[in-house]
Backbone as CSV, one residue per row, in Angstrom:
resi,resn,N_x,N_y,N_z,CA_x,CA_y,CA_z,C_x,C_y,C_z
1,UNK,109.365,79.800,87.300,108.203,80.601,87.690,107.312,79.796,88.622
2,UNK,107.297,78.377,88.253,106.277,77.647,88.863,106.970,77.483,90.529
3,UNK,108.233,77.202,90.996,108.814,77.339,92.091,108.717,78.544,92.684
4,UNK,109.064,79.480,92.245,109.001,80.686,92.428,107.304,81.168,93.084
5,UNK,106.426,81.049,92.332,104.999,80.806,93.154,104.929,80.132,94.123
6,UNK,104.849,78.941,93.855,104.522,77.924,94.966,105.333,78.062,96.390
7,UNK,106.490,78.375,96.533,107.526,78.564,97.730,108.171,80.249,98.006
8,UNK,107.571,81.373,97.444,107.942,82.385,97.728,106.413,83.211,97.892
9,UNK,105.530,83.191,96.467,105.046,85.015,96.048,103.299,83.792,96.280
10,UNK,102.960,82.865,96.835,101.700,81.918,96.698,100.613,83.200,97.190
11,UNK,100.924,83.717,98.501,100.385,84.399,99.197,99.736,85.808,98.348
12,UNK,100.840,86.364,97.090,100.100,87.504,96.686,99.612,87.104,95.459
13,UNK,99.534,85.990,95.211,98.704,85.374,93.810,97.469,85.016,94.692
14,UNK,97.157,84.490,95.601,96.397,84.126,96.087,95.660,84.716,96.666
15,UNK,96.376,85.914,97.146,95.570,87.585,97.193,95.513,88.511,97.040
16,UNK,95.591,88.945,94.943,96.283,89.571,94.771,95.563,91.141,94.728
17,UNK,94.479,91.124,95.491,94.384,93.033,95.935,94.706,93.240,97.498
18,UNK,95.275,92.613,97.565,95.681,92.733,99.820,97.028,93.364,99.118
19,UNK,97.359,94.722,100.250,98.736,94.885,100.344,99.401,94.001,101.339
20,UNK,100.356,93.641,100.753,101.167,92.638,101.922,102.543,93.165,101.746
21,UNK,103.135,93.375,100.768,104.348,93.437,100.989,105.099,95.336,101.367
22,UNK,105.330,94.803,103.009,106.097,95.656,103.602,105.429,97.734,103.579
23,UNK,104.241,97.187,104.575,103.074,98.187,104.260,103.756,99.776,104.932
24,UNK,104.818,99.477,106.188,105.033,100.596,106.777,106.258,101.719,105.954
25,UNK,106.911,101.086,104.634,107.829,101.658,104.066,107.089,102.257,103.027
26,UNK,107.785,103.492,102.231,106.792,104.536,101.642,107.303,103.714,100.304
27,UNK,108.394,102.496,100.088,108.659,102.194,98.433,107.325,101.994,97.912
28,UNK,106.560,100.649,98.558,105.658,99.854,97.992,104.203,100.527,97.653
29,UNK,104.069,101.993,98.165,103.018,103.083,98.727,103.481,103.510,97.609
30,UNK,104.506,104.034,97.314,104.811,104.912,96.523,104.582,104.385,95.100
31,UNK,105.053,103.178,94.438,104.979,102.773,93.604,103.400,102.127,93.066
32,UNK,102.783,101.634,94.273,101.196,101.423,93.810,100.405,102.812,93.366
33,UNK,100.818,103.590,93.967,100.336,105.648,93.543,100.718,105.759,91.922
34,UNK,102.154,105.256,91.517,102.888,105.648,90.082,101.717,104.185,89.623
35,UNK,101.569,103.166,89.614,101.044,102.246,88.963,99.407,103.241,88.661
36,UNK,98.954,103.688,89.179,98.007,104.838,89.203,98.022,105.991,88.486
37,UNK,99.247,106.808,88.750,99.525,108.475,88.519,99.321,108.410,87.204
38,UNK,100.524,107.654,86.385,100.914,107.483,84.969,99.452,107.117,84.457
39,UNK,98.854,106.159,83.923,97.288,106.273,83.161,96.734,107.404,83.384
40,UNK,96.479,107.047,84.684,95.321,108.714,84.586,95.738,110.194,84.348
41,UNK,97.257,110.061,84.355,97.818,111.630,83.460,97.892,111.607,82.525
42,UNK,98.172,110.171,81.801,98.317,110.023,80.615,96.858,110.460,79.650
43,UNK,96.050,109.459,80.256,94.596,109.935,79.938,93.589,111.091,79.812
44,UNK,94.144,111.781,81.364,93.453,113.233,81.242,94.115,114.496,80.566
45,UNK,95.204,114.100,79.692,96.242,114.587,79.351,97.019,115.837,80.376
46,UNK,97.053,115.107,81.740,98.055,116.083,82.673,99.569,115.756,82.466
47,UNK,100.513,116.839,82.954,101.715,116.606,83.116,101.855,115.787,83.948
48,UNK,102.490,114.565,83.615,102.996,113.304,84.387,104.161,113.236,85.174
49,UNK,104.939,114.337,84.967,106.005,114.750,86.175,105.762,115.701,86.879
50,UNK,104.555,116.150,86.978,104.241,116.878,88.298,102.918,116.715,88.720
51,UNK,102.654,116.167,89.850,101.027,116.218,90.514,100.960,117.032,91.659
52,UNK,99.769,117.600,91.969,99.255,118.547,92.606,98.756,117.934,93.721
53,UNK,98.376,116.127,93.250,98.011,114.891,94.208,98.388,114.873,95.232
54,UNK,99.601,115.083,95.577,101.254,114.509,96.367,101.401,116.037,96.690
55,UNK,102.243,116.394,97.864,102.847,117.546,98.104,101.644,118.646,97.787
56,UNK,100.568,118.704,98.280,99.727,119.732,98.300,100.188,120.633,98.541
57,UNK,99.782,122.241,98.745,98.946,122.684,97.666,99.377,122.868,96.648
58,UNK,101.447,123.023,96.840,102.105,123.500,95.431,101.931,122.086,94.327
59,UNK,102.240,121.213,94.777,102.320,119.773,94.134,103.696,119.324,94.308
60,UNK,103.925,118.716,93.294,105.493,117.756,93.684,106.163,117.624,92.505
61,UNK,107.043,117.854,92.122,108.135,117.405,90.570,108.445,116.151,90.642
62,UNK,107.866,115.235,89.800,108.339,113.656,89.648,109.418,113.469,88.581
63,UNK,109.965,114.395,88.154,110.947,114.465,86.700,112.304,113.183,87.367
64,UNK,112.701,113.606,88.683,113.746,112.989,89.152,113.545,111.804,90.370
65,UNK,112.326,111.569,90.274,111.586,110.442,91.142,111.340,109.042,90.394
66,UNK,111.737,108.234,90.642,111.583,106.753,90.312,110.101,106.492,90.356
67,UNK,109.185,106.943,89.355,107.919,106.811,89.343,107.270,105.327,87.993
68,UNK,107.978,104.956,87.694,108.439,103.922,87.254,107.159,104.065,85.941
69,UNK,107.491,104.472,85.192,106.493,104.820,83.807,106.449,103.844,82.831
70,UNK,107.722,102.466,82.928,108.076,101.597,81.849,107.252,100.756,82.643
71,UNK,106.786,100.434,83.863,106.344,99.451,84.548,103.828,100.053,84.224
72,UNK,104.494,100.927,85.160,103.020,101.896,84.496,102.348,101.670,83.299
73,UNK,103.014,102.215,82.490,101.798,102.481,81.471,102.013,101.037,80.470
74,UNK,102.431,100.188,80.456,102.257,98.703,79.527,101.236,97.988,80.820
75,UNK,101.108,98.304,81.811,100.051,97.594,82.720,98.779,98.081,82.925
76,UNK,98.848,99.335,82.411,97.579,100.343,82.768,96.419,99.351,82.513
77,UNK,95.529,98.288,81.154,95.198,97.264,81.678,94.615,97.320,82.976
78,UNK,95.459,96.135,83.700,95.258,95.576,84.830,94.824,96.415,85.749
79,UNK,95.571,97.211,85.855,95.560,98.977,86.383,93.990,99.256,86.505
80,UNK,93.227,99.203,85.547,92.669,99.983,85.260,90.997,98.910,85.705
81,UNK,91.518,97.623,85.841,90.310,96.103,85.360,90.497,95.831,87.344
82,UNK,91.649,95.688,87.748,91.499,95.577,88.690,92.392,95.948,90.122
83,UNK,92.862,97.317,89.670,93.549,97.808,90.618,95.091,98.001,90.942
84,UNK,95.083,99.204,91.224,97.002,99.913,91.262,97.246,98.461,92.321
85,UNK,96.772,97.940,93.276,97.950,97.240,94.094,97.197,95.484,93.805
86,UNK,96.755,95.027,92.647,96.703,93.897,91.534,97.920,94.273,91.060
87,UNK,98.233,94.991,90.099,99.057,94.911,89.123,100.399,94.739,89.930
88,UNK,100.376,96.013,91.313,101.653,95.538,92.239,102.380,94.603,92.190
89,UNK,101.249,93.394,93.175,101.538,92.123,93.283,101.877,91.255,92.511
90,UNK,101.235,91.748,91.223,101.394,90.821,89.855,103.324,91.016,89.266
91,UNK,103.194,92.468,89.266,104.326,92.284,89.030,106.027,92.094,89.698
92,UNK,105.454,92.670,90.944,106.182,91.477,92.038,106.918,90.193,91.357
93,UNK,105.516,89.898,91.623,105.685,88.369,91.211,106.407,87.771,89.775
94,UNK,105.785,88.817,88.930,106.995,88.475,87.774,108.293,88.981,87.447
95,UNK,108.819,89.921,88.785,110.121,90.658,88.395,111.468,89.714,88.210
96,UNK,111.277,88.740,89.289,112.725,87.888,89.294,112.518,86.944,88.193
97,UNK,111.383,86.107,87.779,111.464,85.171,86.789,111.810,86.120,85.407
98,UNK,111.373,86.936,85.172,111.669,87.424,83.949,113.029,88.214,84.010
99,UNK,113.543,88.504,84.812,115.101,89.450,84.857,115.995,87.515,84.863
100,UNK,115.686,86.911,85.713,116.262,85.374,85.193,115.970,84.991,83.779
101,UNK,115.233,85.330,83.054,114.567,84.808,81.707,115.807,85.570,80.772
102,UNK,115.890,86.840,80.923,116.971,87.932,80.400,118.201,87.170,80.691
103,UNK,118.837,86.791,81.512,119.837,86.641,82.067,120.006,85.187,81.351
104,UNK,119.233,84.301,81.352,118.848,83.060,80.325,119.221,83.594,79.226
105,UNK,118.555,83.996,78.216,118.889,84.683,77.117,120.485,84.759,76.963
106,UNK,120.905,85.815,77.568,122.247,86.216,77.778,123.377,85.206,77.621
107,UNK,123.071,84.281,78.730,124.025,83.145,78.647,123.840,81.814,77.603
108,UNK,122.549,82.126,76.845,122.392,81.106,76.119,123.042,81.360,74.945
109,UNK,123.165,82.680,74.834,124.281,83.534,73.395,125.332,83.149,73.552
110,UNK,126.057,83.329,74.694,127.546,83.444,75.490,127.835,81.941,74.735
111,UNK,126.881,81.361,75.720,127.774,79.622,75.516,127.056,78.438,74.472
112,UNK,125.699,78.832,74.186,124.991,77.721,73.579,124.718,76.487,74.249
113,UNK,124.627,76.471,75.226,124.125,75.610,76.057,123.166,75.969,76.897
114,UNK,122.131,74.871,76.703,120.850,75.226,77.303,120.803,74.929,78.916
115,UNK,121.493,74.144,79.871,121.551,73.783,81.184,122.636,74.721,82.054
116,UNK,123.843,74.869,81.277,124.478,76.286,81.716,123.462,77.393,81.895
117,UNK,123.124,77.792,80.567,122.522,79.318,81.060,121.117,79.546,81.595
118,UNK,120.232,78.039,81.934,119.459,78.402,83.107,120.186,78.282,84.230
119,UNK,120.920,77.366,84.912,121.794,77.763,85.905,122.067,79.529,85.778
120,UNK,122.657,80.120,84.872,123.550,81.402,84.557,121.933,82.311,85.079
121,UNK,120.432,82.239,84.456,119.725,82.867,84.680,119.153,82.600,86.068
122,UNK,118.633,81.350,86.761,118.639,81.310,88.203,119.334,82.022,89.192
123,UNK,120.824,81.876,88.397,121.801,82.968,89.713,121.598,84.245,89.589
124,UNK,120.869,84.606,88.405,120.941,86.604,88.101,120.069,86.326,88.855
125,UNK,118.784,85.787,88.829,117.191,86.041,88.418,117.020,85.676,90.005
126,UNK,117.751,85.455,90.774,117.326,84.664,92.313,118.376,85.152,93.339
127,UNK,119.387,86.100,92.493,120.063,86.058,93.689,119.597,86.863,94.765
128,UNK,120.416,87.204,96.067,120.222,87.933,97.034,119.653,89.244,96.474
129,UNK,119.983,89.834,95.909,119.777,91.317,95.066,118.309,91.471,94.951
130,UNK,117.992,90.386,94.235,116.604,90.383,93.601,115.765,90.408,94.402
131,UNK,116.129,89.308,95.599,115.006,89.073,96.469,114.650,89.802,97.791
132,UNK,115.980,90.344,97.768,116.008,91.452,98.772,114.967,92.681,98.357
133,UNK,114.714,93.442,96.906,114.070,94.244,96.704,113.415,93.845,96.236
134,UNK,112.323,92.970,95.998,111.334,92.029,95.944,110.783,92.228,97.226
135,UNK,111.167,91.885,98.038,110.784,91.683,99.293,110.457,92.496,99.756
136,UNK,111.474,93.886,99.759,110.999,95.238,100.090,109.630,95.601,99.075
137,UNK,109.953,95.495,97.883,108.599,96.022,97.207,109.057,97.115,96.392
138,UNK,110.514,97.106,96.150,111.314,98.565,95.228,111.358,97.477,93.791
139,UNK,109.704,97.773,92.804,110.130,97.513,91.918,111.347,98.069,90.440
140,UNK,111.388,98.930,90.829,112.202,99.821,90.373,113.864,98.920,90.462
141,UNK,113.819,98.558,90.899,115.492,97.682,91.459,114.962,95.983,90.900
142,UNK,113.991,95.590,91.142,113.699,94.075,91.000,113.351,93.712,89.628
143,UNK,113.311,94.184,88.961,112.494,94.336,87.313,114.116,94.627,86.669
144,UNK,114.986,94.100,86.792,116.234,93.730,86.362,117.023,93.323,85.458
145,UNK,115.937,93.060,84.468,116.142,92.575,82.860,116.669,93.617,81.733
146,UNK,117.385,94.600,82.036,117.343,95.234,80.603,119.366,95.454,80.834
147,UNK,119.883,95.154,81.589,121.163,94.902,81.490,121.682,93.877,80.638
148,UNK,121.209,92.785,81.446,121.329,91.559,80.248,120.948,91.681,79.191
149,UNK,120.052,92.222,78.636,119.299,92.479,77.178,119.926,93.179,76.436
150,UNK,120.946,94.183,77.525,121.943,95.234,76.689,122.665,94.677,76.165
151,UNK,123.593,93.441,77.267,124.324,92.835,76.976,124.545,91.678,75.537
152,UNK,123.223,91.373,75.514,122.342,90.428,74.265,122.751,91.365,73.685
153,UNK,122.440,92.644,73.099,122.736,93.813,72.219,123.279,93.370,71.563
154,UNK,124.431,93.686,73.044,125.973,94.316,72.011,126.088,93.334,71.122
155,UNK,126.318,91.733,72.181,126.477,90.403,71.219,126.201,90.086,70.091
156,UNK,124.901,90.346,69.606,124.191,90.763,68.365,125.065,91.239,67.258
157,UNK,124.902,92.654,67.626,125.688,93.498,67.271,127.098,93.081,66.987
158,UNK,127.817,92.764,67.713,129.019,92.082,67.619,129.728,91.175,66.500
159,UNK,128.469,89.950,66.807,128.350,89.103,65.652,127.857,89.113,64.256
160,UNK,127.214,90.568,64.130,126.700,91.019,63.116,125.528,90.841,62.738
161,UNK,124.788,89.939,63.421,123.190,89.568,63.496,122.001,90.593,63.401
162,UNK,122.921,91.695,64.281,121.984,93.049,63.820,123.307,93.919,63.432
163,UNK,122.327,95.013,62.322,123.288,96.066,61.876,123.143,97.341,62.877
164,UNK,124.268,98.330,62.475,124.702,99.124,63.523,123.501,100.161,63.888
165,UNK,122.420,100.883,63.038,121.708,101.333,63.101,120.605,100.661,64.158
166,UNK,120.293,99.244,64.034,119.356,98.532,64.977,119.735,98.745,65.936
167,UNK,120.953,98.483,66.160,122.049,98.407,67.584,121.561,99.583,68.008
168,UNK,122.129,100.069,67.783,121.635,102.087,68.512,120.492,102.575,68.597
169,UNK,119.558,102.078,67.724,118.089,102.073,68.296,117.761,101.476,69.069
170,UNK,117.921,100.325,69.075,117.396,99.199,70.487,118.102,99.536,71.611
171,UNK,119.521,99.826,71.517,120.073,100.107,73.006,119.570,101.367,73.427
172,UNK,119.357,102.338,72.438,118.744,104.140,72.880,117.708,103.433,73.520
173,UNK,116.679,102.507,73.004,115.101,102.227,73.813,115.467,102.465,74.604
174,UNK,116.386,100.901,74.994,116.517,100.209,76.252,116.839,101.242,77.315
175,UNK,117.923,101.563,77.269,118.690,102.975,77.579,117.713,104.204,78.433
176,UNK,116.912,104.506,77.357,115.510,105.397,77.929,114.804,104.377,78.900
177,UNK,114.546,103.051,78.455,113.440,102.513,79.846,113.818,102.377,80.727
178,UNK,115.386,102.768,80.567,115.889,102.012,81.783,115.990,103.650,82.770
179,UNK,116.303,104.460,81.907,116.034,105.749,82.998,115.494,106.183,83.335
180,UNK,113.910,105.595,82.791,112.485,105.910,83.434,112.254,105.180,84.889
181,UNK,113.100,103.887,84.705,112.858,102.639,85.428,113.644,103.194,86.973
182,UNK,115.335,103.298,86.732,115.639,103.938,87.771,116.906,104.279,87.406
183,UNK,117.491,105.869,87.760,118.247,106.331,87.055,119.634,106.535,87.583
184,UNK,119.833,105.768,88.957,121.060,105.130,89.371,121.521,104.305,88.597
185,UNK,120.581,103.301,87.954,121.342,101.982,87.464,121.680,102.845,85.842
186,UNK,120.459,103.041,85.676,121.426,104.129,84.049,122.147,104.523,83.954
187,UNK,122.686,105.514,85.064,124.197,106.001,85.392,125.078,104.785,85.138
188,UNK,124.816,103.524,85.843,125.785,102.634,86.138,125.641,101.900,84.606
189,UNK,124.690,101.200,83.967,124.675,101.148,82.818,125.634,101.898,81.446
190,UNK,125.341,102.970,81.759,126.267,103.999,80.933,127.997,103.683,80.657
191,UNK,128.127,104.239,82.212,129.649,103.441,82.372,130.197,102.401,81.929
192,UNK,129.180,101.411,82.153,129.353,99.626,81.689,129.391,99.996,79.944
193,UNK,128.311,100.341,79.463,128.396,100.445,77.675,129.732,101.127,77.232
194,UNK,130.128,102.240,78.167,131.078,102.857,77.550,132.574,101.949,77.448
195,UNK,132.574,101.509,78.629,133.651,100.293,78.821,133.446,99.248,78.057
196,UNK,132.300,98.702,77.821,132.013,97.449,76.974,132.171,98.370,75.190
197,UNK,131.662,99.087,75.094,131.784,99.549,73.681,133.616,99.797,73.236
């Protein structure tokens, strides 16, 4: 994390209500609006898959829009203390260290070795993938941690550490955040469990 600041994200810690990252594409627009939409529908008790905000006068259906609600509403907070494009930047900034942290995890099950599976989490948590939509500002793609976590699951599960009932609750969570989060990779997720199961 501390590399990761200092030689990549210094600039939006250092200013973190400036939009900076990649102002002319509608991802990073779009997603500072959902860091927004979600509290205050939640709050005024409006329907949160459709605003009247967006797409005037009829409004807009967000049911099938990557409005990112798992990212939203655990930040509302920040959201709320100091701004939809604070929390942006903030979490920017923590998408690759913590999808590497997952990916850590993961490999620390696999092998039990602690210098392998930060290597194993650096390569999830840094690769091209990450930083590419990082960069763009599609947190929805960069917030990358709940594959590996599935994967932790099963292992669990596997080894018997958790019983089968936990298993299927925790993966249903996961499962749901992850199709709030973005519902390409759920698709692709799916496939993977069904093959891995």
């Amino acid at each position: 994390l501390a590399i990761w600041i200092i030689t990549e994200t210094f600039p939006l810690l250092a200013h973190p209500g400036r939009p900076q990252l990649d102002k002319t594409r509608t991802d990073p627009n779009f997603y500072v609006w959902s860091l927004r939409w979600w509290p205050y529908a939640v709050a005024h008790a409006l329907n949160p898959l459709h605003s009247t905000l967006i797409g005037a006068p009829g409004g807009y259906d967000l049911a099938w829009v990557t409005s990112i609600p798992p990212l939203a509403l655990p930040a509302f907070a920040i959201t709320e203390l100091a701004g939809p494009v604070v929390t942006f930047n903030l979490l920017v900034i923590a998408a690759i260290p913590v999808s590497g942290w997952a990916a850590f995890v993961l490999c620390r099950r696999l092998t039990g070795r602690f210098w392998a599976s930060l290597a194993g989490g650096a390569v999830y948590g840094f690769s091209a993938y990450e930083i590419d939509h990082v960069s763009s500002g599609q947190l929805n793609l960069a917030v990358a941690l709940l594959l590996p976590l599935m994967a932790f699951l099963m292992l669990l599960w596997r080894d018997r550490a958790i019983g089968s009932r936990l298993f299927v609750a925790l993966l249903a969570l996961t499962m749901t955040v992850q199709f709030y989060l973005f519902l390409e990779t759920f698709v692709d997720m799916t496939a993977v469990l069904v093959l891995g199961l």
